[in-house]
N, CA, C and O atoms as a GROMACS GRO file, in nm:
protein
  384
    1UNK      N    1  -0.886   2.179  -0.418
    1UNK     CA    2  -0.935   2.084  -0.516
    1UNK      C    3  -0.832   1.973  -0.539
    1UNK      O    4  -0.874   1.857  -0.530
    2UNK      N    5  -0.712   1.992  -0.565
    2UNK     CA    6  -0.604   1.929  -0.557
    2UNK      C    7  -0.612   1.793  -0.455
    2UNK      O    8  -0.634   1.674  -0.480
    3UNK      N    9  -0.584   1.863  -0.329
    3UNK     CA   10  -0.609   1.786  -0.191
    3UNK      C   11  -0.742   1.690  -0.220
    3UNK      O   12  -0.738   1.584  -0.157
    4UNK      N   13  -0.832   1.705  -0.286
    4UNK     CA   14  -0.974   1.632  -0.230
    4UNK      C   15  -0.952   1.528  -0.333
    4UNK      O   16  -0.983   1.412  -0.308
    5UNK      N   17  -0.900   1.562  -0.448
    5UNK     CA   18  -0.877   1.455  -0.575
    5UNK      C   19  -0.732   1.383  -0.541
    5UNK      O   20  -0.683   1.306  -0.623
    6UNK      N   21  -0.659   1.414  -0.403
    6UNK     CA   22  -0.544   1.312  -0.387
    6UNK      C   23  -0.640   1.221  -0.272
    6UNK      O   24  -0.669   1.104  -0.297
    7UNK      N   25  -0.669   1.266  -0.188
    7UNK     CA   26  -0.758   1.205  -0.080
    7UNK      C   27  -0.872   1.092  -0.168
    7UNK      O   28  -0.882   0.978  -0.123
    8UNK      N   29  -0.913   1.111  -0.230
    8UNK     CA   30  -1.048   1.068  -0.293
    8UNK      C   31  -0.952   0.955  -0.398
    8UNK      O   32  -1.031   0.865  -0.427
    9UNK      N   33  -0.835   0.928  -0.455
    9UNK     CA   34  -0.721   0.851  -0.555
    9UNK      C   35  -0.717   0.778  -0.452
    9UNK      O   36  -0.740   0.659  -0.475
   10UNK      N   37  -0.684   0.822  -0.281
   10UNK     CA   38  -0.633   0.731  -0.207
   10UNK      C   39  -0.736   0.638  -0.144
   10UNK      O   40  -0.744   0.515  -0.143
   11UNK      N   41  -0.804   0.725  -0.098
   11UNK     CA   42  -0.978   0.556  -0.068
   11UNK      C   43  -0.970   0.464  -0.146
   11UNK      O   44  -0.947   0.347  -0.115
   12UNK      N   45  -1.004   0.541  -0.347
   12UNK     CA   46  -1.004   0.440  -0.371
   12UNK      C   47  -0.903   0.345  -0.403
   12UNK      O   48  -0.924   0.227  -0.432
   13UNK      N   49  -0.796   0.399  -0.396
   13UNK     CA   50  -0.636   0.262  -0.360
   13UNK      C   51  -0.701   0.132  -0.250
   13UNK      O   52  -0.704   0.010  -0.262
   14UNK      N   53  -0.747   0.224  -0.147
   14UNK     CA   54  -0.770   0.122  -0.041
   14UNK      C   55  -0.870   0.035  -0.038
   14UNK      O   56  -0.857  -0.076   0.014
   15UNK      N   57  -1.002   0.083  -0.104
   15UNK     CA   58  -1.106  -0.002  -0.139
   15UNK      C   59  -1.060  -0.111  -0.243
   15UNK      O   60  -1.099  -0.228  -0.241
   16UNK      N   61  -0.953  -0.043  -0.351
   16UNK     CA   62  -0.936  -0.202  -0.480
   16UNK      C   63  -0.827  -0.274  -0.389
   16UNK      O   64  -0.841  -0.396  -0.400
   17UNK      N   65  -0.725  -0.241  -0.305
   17UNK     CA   66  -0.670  -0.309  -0.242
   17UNK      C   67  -0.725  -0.427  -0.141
   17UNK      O   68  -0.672  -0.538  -0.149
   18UNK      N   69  -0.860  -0.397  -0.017
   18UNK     CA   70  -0.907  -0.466   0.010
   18UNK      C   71  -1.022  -0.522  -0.058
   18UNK      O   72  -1.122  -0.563   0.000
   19UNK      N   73  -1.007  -0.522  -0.166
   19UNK     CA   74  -1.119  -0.603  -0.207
   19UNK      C   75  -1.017  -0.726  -0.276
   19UNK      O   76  -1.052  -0.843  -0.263
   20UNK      N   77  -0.901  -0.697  -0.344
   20UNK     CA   78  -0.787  -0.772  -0.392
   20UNK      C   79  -0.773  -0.888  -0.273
   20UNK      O   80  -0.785  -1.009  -0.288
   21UNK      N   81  -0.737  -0.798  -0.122
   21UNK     CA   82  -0.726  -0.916  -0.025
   21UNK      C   83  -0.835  -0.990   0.040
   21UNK      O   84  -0.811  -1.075   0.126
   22UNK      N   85  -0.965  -0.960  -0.002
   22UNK     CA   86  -1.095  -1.030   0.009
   22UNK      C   87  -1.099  -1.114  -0.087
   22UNK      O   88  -1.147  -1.212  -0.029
   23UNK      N   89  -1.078  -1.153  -0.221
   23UNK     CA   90  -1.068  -1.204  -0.301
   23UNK      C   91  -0.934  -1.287  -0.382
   23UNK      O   92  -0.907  -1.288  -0.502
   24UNK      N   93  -0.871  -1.347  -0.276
   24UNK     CA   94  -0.743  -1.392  -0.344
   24UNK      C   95  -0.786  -1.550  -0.344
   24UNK      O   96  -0.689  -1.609  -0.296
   25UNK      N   97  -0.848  -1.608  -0.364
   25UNK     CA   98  -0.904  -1.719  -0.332
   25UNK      C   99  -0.871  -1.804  -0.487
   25UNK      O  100  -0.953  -1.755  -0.565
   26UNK      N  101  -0.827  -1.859  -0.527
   26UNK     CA  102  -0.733  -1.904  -0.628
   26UNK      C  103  -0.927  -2.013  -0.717
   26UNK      O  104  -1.004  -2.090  -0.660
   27UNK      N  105  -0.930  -1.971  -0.833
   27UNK     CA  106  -1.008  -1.976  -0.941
   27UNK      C  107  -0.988  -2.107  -1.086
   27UNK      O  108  -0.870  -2.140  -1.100
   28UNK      N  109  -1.056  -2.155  -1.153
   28UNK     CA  110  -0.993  -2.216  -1.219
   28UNK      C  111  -1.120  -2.190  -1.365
   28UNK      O  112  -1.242  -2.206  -1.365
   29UNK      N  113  -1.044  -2.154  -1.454
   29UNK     CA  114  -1.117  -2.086  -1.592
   29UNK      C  115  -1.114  -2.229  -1.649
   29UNK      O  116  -1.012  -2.276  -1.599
   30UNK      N  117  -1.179  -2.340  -1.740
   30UNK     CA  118  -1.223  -2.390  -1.854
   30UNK      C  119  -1.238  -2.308  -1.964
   30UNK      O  120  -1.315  -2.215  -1.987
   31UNK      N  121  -1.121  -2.378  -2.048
   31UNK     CA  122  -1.170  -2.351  -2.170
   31UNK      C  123  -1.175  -2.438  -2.286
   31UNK      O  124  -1.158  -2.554  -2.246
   32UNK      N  125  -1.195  -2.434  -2.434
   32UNK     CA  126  -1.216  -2.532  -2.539
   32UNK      C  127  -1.130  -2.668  -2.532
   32UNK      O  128  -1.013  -2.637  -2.513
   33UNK      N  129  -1.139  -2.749  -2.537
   33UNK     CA  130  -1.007  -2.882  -2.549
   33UNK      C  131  -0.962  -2.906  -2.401
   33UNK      O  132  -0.851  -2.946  -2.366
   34UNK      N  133  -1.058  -2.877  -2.330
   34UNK     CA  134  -0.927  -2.972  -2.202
   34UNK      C  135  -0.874  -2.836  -2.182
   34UNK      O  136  -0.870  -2.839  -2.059
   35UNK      N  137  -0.822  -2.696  -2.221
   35UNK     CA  138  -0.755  -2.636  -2.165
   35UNK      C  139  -0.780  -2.578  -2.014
   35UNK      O  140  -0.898  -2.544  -2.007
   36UNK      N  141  -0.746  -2.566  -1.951
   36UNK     CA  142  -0.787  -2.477  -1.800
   36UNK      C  143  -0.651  -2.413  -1.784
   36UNK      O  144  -0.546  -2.448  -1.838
   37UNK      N  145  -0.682  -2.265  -1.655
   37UNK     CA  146  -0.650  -2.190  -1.608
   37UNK      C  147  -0.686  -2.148  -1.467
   37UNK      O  148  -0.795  -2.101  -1.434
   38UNK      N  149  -0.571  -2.171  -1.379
   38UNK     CA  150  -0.558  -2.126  -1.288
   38UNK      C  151  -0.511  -2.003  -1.226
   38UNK      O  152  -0.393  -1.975  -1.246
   39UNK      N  153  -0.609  -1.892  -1.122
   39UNK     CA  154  -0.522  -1.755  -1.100
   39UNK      C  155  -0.646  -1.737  -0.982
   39UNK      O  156  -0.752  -1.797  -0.963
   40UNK      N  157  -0.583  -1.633  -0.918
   40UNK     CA  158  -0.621  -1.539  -0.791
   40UNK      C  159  -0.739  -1.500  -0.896
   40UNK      O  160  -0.731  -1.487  -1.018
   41UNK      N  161  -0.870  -1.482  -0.798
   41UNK     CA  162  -1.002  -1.470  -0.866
   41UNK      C  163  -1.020  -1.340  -0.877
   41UNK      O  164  -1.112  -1.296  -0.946
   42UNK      N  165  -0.907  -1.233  -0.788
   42UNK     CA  166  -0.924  -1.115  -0.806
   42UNK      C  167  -0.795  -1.057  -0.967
   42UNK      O  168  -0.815  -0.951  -1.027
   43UNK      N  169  -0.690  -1.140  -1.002
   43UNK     CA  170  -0.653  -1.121  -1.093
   43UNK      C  171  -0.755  -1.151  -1.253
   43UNK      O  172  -0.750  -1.076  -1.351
   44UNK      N  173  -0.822  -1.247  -1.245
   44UNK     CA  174  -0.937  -1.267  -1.334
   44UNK      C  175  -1.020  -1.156  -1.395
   44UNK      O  176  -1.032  -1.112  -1.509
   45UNK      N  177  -1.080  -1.123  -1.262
   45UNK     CA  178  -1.128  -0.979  -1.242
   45UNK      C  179  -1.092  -0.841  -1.300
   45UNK      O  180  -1.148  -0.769  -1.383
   46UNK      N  181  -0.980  -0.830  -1.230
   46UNK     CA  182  -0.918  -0.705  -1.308
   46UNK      C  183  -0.830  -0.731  -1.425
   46UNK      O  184  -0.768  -0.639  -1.477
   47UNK      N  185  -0.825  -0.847  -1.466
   47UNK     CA  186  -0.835  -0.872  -1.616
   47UNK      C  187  -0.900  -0.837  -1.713
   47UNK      O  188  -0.844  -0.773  -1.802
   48UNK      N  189  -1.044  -0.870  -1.722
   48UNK     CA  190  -1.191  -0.906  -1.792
   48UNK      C  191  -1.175  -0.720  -1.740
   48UNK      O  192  -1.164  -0.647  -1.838
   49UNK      N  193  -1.173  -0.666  -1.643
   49UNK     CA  194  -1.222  -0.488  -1.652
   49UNK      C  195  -1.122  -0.430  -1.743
   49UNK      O  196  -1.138  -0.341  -1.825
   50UNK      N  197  -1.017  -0.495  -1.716
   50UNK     CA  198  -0.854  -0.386  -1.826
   50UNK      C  199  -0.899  -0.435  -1.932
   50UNK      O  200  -0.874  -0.337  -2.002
   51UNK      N  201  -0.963  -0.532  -2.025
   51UNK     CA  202  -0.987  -0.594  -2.112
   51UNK      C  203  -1.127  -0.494  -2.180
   51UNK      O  204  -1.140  -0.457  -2.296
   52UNK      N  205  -1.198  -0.476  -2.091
   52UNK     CA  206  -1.301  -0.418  -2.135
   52UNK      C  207  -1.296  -0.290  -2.137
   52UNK      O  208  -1.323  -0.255  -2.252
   53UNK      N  209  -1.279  -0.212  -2.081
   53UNK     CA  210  -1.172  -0.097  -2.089
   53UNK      C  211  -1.125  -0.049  -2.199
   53UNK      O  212  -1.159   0.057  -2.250
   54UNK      N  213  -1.023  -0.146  -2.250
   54UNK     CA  214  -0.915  -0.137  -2.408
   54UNK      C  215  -1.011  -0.188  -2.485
   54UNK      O  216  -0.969  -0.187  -2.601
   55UNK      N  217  -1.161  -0.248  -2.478
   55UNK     CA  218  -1.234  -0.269  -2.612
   55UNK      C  219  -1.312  -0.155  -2.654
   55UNK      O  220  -1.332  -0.111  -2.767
   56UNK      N  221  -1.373  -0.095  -2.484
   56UNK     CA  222  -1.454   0.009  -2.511
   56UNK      C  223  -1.338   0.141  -2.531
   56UNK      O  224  -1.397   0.226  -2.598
   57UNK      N  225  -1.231   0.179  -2.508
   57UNK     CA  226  -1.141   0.282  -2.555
   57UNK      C  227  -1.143   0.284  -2.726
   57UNK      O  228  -1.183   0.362  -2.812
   58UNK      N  229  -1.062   0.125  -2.724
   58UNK     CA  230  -1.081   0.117  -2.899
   58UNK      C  231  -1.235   0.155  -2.984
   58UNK      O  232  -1.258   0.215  -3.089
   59UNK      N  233  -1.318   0.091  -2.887
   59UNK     CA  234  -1.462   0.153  -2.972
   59UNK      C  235  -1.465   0.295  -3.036
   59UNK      O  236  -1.490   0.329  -3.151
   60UNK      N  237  -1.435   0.364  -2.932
   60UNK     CA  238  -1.459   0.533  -2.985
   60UNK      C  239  -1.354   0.568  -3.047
   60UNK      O  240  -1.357   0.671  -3.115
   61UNK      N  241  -1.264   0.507  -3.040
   61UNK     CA  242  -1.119   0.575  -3.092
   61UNK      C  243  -1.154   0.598  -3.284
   61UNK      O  244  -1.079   0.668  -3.353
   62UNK      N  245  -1.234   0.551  -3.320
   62UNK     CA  246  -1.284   0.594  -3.449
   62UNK      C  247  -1.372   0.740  -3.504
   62UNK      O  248  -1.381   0.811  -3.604
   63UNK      N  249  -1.432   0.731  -3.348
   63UNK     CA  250  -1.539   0.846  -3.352
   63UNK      C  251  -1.467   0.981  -3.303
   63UNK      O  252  -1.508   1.092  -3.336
   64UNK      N  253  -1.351   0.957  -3.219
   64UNK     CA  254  -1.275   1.072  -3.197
   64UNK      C  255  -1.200   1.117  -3.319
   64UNK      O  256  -1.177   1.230  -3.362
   65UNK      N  257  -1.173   1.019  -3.357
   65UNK     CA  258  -1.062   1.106  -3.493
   65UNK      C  259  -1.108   1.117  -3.609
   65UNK      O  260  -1.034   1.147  -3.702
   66UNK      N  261  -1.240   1.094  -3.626
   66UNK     CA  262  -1.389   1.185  -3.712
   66UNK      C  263  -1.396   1.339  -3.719
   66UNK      O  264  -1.386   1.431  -3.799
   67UNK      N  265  -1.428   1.302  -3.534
   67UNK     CA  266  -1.440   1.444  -3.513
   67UNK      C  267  -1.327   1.546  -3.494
   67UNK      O  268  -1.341   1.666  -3.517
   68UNK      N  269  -1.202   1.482  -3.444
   68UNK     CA  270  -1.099   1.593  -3.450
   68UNK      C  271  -1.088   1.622  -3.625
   68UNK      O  272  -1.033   1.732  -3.633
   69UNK      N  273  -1.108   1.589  -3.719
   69UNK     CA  274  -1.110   1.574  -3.855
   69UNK      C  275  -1.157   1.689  -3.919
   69UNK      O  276  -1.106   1.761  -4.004
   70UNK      N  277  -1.328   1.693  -3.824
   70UNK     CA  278  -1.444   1.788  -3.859
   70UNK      C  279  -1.404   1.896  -3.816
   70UNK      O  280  -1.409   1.989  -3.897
   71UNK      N  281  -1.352   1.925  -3.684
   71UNK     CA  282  -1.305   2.042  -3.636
   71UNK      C  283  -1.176   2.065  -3.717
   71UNK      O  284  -1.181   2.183  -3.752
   72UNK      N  285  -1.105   2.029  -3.746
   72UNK     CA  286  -0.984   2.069  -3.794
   72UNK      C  287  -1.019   2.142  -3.954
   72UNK      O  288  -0.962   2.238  -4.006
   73UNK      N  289  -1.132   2.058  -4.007
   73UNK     CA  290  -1.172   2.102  -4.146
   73UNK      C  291  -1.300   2.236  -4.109
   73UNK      O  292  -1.341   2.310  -4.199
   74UNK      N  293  -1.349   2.246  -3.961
   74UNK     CA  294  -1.417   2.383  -3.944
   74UNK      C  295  -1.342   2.515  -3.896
   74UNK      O  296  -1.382   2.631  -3.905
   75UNK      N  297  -1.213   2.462  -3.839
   75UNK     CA  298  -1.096   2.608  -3.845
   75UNK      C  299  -1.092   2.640  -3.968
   75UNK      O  300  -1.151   2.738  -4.016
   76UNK      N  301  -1.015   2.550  -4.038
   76UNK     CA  302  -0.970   2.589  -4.185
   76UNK      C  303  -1.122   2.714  -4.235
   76UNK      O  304  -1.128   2.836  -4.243
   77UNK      N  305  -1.225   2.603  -4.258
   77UNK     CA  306  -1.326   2.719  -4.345
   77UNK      C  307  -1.331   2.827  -4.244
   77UNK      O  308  -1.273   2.923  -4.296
   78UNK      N  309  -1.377   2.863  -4.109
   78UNK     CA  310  -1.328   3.000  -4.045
   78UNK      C  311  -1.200   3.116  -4.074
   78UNK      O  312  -1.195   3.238  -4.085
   79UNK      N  313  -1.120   3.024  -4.077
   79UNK     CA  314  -1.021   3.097  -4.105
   79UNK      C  315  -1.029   3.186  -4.271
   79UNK      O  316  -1.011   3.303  -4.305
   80UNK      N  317  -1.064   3.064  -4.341
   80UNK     CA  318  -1.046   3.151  -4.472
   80UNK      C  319  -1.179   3.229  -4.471
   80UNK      O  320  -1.167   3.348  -4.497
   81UNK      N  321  -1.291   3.189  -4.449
   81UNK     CA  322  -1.369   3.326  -4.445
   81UNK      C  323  -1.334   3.400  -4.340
   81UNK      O  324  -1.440   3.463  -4.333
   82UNK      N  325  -1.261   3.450  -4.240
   82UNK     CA  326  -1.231   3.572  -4.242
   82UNK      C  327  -1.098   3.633  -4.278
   82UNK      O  328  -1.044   3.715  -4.204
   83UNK      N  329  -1.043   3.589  -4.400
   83UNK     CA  330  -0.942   3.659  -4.483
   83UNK      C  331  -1.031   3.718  -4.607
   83UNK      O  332  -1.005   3.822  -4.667
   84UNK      N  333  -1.151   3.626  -4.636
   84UNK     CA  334  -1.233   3.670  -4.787
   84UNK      C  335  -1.254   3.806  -4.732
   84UNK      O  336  -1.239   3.838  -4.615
   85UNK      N  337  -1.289   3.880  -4.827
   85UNK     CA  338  -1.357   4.005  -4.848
   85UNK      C  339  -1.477   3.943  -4.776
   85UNK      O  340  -1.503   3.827  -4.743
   86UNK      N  341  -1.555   4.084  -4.759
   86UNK     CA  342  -1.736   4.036  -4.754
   86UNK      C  343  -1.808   4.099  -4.852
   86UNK      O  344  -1.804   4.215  -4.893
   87UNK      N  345  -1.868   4.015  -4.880
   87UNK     CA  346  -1.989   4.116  -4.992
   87UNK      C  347  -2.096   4.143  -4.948
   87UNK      O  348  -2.186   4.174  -5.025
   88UNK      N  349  -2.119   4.139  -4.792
   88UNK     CA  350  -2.271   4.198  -4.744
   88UNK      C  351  -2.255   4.303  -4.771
   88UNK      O  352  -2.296   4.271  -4.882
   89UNK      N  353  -2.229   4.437  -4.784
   89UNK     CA  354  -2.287   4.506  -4.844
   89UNK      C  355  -2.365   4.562  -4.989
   89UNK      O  356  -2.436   4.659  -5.012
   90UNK      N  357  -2.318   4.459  -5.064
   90UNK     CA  358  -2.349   4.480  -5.202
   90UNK      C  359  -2.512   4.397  -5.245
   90UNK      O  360  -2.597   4.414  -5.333
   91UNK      N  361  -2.494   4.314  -5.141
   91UNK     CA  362  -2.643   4.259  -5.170
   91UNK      C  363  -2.781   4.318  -5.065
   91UNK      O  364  -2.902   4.299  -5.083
   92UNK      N  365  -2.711   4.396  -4.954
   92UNK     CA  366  -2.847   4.492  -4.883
   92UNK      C  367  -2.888   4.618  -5.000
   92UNK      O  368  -2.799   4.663  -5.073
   93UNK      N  369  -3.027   4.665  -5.009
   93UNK     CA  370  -3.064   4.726  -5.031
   93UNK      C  371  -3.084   4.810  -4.930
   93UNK      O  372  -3.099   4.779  -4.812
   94UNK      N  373  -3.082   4.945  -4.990
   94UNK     CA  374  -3.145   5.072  -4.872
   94UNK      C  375  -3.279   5.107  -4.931
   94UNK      O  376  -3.286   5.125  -5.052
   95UNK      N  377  -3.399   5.118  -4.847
   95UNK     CA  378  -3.499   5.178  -4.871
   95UNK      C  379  -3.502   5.343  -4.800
   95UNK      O  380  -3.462   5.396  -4.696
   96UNK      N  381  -3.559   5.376  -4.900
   96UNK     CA  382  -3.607   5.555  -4.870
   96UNK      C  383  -3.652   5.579  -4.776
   96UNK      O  384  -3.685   5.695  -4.751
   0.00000   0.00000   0.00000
């Protein structure tokens, strides 16, 4: 398993690599006022993905530490109910 997940890291090295050297073709961004920007169209690229990436990471990063929250507050009540006593027996009845 090891081997197939180093093999399978390394394709895809080689696929973002040639696609980097398929795409070096130099780009020019417009923006507000006259500003522009010049860069390799494949740096653009894997800009706008690392970018989107760190927005969608930050998205959930709220919803994870909710839930580590919930779990942390559902040990606790486990734990202390099983230090309580139990009182199931006091509320079964026996029939004849």
């Amino acid at each position: 398993m090891r081997y197939l997940s180093l093999i399978s890291g390394f394709i895809l090295f080689l696929l973002a690599l040639g696609f980097a050297l398929k795409n070096s073709d130099s780009i020019t961004l417009h923006y507000f006022l006259g500003y522009q920007w010049q860069a390799p169209l494949v740096l653009v690229l894997m800009l706008a993905f690392s970018l989107g990436t760190a927005a969608g990471i930050a998205a959930t990063l709220g919803l994870i530490f909710k839930q580590r929250r919930e779990i942390q507050k559902l040990r606790l009540e486990i734990k202390h109910s099983a230090n309580a006593p139990s009182n199931l027996g006091a509320s079964v009845q026996s029939n004849p």
